[in-house]
Backbone bond lengths (Angstrom), bond angles and torsions (degrees), N, CA, C in turn:
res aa  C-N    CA-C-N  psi(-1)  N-CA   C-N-CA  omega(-1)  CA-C   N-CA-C  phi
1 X - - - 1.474 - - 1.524 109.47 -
2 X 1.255 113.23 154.82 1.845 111.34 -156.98 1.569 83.64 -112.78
3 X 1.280 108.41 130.42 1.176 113.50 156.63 1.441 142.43 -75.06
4 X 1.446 115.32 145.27 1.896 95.69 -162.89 1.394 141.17 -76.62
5 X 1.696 103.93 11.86 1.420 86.25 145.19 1.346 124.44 -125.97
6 X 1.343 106.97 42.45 1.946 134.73 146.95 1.234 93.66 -50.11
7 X 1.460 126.12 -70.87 1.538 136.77 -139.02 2.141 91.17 -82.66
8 X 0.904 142.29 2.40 1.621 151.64 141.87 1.462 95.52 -43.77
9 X 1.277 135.87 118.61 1.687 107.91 156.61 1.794 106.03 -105.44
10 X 1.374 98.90 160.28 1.563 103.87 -160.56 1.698 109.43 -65.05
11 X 1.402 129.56 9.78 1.260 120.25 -158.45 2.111 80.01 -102.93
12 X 1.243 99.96 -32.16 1.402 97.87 -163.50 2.086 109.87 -78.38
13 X 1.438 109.53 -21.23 1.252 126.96 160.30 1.324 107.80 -68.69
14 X 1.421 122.05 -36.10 1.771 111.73 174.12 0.657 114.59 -54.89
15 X 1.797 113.52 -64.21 1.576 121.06 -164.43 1.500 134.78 -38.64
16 X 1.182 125.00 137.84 1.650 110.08 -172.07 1.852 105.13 -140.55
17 X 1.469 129.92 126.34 1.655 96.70 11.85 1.872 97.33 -93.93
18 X 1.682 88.98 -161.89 1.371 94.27 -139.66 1.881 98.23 -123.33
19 X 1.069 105.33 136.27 2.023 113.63 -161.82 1.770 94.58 -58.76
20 X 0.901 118.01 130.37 1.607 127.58 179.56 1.928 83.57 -58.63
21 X 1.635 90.16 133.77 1.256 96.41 163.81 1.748 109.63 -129.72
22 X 0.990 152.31 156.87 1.595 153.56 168.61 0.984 124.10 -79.80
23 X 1.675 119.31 -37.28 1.701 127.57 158.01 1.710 118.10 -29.64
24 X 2.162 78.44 -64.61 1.768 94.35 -167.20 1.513 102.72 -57.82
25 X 1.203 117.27 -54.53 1.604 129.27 177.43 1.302 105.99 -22.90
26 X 1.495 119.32 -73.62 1.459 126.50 160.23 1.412 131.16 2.69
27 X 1.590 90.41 -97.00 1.677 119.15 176.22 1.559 108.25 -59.51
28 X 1.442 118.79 -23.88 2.022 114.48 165.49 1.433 100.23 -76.35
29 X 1.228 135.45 -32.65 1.343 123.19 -165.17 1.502 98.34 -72.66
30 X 1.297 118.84 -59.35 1.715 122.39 -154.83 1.833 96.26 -84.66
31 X 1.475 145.53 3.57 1.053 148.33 -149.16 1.704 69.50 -116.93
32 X 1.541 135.24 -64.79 1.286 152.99 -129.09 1.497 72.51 -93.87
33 X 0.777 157.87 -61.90 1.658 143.57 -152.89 1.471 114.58 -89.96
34 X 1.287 115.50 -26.76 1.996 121.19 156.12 1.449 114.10 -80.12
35 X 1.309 122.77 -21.54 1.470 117.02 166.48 1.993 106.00 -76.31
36 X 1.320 90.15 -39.75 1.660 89.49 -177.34 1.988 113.89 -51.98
37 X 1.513 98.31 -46.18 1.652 112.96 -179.00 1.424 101.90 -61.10
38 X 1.404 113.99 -51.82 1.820 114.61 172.38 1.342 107.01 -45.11
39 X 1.165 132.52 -68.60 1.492 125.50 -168.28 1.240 110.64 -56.32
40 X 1.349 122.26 -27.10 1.501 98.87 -153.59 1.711 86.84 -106.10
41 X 1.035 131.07 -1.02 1.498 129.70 -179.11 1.606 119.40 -102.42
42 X 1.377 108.17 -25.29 1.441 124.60 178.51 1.610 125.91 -106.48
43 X 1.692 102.38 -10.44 1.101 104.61 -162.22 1.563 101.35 -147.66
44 X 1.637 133.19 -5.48 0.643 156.76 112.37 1.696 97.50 106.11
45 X 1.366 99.42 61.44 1.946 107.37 -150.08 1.739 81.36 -83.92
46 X 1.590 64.53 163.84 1.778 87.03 -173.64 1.747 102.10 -142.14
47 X 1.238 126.94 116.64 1.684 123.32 159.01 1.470 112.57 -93.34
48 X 1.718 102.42 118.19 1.543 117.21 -168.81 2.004 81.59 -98.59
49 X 1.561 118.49 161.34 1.541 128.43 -179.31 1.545 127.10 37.28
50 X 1.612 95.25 32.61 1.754 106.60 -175.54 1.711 93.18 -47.56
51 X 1.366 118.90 -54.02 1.387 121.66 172.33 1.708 134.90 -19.33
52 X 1.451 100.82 -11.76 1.437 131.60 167.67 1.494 123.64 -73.30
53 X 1.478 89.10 -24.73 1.943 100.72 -154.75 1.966 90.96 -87.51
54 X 1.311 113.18 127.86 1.161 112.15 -176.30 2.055 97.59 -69.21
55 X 1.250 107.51 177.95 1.389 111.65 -178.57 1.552 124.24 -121.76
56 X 1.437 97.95 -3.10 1.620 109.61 177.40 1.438 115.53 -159.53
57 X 1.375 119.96 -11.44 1.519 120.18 163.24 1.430 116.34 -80.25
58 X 1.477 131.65 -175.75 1.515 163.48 -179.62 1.684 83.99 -87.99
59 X 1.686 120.10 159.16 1.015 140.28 136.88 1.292 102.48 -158.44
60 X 1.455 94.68 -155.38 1.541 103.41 -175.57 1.507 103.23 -147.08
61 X 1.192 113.28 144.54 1.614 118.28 -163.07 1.658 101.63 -114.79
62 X 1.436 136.66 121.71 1.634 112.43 174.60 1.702 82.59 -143.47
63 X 1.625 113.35 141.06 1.269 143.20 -137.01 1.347 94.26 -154.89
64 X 1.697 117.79 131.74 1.766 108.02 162.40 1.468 97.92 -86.43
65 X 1.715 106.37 169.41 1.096 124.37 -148.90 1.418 114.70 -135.76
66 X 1.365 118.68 109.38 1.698 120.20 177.12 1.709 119.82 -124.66
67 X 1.680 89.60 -7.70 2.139 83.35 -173.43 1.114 78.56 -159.12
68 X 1.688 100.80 172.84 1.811 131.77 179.94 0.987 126.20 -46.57
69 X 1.978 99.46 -39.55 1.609 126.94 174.99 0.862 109.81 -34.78
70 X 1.724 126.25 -50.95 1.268 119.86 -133.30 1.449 121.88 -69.04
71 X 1.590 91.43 -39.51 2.062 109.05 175.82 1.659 93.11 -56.22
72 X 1.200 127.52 -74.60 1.579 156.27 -157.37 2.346 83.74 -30.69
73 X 1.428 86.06 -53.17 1.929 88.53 -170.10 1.091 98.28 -67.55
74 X 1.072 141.55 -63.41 1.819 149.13 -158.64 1.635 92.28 -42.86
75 X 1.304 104.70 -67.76 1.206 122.69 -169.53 2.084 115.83 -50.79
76 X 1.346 100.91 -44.83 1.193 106.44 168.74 1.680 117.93 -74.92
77 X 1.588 118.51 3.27 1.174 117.29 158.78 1.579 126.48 -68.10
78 X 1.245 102.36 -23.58 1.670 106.24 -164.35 1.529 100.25 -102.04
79 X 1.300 104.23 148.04 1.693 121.48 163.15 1.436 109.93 -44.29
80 X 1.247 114.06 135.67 1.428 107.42 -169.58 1.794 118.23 -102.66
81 X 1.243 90.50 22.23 1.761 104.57 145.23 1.356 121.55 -84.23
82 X 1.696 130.07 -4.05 1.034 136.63 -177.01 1.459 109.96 -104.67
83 X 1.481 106.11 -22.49 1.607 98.30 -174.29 1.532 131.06 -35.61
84 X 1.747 91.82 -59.66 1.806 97.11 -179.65 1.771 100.44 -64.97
85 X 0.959 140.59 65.46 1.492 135.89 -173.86 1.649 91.41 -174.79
86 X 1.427 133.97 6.72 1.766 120.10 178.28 1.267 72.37 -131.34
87 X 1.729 102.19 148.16 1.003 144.35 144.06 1.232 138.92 -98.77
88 X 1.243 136.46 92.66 1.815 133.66 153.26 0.974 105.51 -53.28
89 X 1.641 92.53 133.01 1.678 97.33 170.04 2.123 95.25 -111.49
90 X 1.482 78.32 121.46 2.087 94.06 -179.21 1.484 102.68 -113.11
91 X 1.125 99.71 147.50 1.556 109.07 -176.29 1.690 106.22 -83.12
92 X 1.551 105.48 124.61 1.144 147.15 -160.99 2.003 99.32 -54.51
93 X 1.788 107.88 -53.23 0.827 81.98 176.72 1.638 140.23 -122.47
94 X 1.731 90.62 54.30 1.478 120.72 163.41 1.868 124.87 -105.66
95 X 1.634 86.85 -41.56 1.743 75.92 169.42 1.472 102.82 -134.38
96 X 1.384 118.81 51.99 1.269 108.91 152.73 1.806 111.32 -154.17
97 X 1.790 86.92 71.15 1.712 109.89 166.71 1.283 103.70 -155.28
98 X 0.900 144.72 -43.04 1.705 131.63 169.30 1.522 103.06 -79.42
99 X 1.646 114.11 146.46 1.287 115.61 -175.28 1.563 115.40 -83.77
100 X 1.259 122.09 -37.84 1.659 105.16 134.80 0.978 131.63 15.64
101 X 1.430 95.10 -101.51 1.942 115.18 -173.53 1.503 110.64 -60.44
102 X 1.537 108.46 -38.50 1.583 125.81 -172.97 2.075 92.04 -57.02
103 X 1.405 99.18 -67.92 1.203 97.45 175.90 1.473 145.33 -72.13
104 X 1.384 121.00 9.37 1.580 137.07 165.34 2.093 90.55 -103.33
105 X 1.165 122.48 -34.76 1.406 104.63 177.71 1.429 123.91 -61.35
106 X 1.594 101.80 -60.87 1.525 109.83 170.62 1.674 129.48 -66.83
107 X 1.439 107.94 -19.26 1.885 103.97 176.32 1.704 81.57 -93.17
108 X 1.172 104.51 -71.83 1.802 106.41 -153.88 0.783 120.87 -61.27
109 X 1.715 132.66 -13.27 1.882 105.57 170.86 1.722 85.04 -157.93
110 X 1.700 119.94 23.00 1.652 104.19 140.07 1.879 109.79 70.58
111 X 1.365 80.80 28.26 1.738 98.19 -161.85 1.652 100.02 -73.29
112 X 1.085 97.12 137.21 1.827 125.36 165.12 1.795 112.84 -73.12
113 X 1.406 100.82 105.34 1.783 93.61 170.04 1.229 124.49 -64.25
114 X 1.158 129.55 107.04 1.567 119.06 178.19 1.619 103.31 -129.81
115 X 1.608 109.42 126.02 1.301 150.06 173.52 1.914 97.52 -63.59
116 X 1.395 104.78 100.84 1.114 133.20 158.54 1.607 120.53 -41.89
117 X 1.674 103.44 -71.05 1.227 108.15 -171.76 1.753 120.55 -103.87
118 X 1.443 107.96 -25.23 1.370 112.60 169.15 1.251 99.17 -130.06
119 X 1.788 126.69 160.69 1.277 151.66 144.18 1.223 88.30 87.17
120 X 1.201 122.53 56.98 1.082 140.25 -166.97 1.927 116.41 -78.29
121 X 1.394 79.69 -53.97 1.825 109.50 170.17 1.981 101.03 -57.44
122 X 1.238 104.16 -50.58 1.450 105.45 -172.39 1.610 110.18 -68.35
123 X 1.231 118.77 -22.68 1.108 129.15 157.32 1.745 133.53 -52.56
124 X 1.103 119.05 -58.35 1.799 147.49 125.94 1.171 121.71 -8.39
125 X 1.999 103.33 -46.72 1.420 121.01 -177.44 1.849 115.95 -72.75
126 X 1.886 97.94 -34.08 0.981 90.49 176.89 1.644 112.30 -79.12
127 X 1.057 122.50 -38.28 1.601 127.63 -161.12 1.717 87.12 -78.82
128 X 0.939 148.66 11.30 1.723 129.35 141.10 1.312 113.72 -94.03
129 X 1.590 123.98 -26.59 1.459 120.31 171.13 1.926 112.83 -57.51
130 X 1.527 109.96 -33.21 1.171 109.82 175.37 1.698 107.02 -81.11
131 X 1.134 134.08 -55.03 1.463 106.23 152.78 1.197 146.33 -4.83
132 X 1.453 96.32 -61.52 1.756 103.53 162.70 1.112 135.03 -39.64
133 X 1.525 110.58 -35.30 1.595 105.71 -165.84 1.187 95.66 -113.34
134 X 1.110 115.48 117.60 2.048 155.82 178.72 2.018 95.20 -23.01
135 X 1.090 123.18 135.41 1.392 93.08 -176.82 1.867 126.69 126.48
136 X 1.816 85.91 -66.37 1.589 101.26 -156.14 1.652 108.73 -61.70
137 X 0.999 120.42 166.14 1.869 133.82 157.16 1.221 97.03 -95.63
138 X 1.778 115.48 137.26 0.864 134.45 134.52 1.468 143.10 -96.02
139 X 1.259 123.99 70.31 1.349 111.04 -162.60 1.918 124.79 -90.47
140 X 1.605 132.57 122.70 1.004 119.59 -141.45 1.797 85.99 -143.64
141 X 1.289 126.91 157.38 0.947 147.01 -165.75 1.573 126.94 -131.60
142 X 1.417 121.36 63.75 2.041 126.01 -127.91 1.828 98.80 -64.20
143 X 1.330 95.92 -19.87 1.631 102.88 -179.88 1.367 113.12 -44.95
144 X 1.223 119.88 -31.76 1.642 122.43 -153.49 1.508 112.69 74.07
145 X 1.206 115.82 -46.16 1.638 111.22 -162.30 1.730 100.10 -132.33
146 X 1.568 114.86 163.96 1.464 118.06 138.43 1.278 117.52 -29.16
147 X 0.867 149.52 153.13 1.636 167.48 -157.69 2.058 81.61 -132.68
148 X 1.229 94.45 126.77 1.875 114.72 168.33 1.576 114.53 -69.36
149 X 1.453 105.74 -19.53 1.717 110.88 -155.21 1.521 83.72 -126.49
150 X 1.088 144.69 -30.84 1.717 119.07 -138.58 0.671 110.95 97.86
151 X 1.721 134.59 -60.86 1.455 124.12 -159.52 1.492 127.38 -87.69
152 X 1.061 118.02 133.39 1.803 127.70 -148.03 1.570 81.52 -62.26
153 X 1.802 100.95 155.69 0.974 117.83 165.29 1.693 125.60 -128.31
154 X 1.528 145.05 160.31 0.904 140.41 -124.97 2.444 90.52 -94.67
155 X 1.732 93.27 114.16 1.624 116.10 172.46 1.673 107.12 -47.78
156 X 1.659 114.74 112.04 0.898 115.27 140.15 1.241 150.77 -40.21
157 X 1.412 127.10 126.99 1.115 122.88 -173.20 2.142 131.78 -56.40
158 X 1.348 104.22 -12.31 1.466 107.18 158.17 0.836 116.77 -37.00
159 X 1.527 138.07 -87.30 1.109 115.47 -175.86 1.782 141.55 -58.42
160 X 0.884 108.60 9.54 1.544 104.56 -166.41 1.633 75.92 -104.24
161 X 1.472 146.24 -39.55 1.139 138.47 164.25 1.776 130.70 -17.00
162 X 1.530 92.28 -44.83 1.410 124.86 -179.06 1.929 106.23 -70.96
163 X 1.458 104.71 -73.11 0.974 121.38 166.05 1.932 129.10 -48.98
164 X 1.345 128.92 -28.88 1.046 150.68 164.86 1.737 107.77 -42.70
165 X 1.893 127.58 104.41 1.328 99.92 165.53 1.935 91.61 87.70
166 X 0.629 150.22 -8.20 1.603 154.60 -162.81 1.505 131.42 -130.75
167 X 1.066 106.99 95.19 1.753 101.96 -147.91 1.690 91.29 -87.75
168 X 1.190 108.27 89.08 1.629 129.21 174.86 1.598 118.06 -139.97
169 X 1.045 110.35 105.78 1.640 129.32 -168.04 2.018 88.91 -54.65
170 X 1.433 102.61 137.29 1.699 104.64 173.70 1.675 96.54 -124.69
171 X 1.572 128.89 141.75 1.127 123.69 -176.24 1.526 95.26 -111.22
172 X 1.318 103.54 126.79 1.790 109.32 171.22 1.605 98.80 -68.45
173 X 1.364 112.82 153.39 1.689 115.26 162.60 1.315 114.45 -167.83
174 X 1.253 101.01 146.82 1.811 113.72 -165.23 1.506 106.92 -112.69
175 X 1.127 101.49 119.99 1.434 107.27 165.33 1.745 141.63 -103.44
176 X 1.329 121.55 103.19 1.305 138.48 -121.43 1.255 86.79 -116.25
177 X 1.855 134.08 125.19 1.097 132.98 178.10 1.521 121.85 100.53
178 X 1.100 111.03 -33.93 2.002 114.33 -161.98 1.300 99.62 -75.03
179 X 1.398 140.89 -31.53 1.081 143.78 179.89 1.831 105.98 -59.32
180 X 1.176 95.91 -50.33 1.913 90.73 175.72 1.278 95.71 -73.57
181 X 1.257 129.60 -75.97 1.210 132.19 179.37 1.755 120.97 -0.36
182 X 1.395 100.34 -65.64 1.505 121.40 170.04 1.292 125.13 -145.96
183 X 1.472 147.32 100.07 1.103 145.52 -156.36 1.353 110.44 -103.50
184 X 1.103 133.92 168.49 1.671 153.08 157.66 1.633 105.91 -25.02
185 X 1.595 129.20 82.92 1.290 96.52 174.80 1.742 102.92 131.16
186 X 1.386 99.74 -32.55 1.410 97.84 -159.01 1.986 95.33 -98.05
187 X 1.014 93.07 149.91 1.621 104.53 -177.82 1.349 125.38 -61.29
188 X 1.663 103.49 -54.78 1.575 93.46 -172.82 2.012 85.58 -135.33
189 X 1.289 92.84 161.19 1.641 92.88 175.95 1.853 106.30 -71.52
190 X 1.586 76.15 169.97 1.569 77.15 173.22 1.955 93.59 -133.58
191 X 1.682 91.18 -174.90 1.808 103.06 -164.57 1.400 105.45 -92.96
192 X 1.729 108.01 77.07 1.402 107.61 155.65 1.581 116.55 -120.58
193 X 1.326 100.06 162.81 1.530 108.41 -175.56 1.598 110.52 -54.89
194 X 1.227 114.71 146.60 1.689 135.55 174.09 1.223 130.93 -141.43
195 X 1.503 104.94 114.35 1.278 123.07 -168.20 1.732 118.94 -106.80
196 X 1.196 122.20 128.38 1.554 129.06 165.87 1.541 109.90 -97.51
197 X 1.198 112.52 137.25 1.608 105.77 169.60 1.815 92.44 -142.96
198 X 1.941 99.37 113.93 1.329 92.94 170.01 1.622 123.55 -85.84
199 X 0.812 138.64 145.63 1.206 128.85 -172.25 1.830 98.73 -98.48
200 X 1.754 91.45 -174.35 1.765 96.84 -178.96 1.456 118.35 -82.13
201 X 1.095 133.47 152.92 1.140 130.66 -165.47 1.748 117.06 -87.38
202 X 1.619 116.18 141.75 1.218 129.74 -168.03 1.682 106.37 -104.69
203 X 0.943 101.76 171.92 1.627 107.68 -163.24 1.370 102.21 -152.56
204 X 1.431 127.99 126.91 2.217 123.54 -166.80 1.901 82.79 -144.91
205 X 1.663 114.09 36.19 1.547 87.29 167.83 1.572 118.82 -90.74
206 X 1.449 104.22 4.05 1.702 108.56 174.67 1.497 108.83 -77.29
207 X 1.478 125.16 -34.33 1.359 137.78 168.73 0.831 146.22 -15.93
208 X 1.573 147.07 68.70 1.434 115.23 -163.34 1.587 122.83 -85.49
209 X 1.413 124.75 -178.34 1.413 143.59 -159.19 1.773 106.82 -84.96
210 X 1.412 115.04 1.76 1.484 134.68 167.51 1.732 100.26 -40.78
211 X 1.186 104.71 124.37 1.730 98.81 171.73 1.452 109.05 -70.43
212 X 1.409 133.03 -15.35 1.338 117.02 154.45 1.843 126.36 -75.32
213 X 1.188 125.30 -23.26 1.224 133.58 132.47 1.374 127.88 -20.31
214 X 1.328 103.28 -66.68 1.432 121.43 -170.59 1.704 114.03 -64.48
215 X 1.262 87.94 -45.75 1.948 112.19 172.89 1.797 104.46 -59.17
216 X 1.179 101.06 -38.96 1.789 113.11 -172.29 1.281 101.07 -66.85
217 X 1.249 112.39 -68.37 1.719 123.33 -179.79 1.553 112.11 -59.30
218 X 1.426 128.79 -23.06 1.740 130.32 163.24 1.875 99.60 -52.31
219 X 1.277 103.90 -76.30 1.287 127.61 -166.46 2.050 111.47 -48.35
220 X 1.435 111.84 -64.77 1.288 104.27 151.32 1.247 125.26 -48.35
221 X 1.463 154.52 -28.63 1.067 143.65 -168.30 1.760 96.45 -89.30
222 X 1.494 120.76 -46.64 1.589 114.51 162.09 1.346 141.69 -58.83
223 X 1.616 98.94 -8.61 1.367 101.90 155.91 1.354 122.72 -93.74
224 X 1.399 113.64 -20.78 1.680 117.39 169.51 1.097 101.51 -54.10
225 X 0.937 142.40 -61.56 1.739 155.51 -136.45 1.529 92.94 -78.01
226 X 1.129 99.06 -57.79 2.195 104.38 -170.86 1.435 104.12 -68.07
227 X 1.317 126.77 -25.40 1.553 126.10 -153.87 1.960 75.33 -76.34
228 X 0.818 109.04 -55.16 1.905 96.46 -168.98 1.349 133.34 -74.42
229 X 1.721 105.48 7.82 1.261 102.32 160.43 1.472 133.63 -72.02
230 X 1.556 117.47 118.92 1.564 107.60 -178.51 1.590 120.49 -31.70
231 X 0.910 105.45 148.49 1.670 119.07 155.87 1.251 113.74 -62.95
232 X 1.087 139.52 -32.25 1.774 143.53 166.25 1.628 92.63 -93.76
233 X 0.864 120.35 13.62 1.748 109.68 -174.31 1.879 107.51 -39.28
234 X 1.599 124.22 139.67 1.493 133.06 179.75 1.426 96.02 -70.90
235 X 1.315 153.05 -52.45 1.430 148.77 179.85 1.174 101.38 -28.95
């Protein structure tokens, strides 16, 4: 007997964006509340300046990046009436070709395909259409990739593209631990401490779309992010 979300087929989990369904809604809500008990029991997470996180507007969340965790925490920051309304943006062509990955991206954390190496712009295209609508999460990662070491590496200019001209609050946030926790490579996590620290929120709608602009707003947003890593930081 096929179970019901067998009867999902994976072309309709690709697609983005994606037809409100009530099933998926479902299985993200109660998936989002056993990942929440996992973290905080195995990994012993902690959100430092939740007080940051607006409670009924759109922002945009961008975080450096070393493990799987990292979306999984962001995500376990928000009220989980907001879930189906955030977006990760995951690179398209890591978890969206095996039905697997296709299917823990699109039920479990509502993930945004975004094209790494080509269609890049069309990629961009989607994460301002979700902007648009009053509301949404944006959650984005300027690294492009996992970081191999832990140690942050220098934010692409995409996002500040988004942000540029756009009066949409972006919250810098550091994520402290996930790298031991789970690194580049390694199979399953292991039981170390995990820390979020959101920081205060930034604002680039005076900004313009100038590639020196754009370079300005990369670079400030990577120093937000680092300014809140502990001094004992686990990375």
């Amino acid at each position: 007997m096929r179970k019901p979300l067998d009867l999902i087929p994976a072309h309709r989990l690709r697609d983005f964006p994606r037809r409100p369904d009530a099933l998926v809604y479902g299985v993200r809500s109660l998936v989002a509340l056993a990942i929440r008990g996992l973290l905080r029991s195995y990994h012993r997470f902690e959100i430092v300046g939740r007080e940051h996180l607006p409670n009924d507007r759109g922002f945009v969340m961008v975080a450096n990046h070393s493990s799987h965790l990292d979306t999984l925490c962001l995500l376990a920051a928000l009220p989980l009436r907001r879930l189906h309304g955030a977006f990760p943006a995951a690179a398209a062509d890591y978890f969206f070709q095996s039905f697997p990955r296709i299917w823990v991206a699109a039920v479990v954390v509502n993930a945004l395909p975004f094209a790494r190496q080509m269609r890049v712009r069309e990629s961009l295209s989607l994460c301002s259409q979700i902007l648009e609508t009053p509301g949404n999460i944006l959650i984005m990662f300027p690294e492009g990739t996992r970081s191999p070491t832990g140690e942050m590496r220098e934010f692409k200019s995409g996002v500040a593209g988004l942000l540029a001209g756009r009066d949409v609050n972006v919250l810098p946030c550091y994520l402290d631990g996930a790298y031991r926790a789970w690194p580049k490579g390694k199979r399953l996590p292991r039981p170390r401490r995990v820390r979020l620290i959101v920081g205060a929120p930034q604002n680039y709608a005076a900004r313009g779309l100038e590639k020196r602009d754009l370079c300005a707003i990369a670079a400030d947003l990577q120093a937000a992010v680092k300014a809140l890593r502990p001094n004992h930081a686990c990375n």
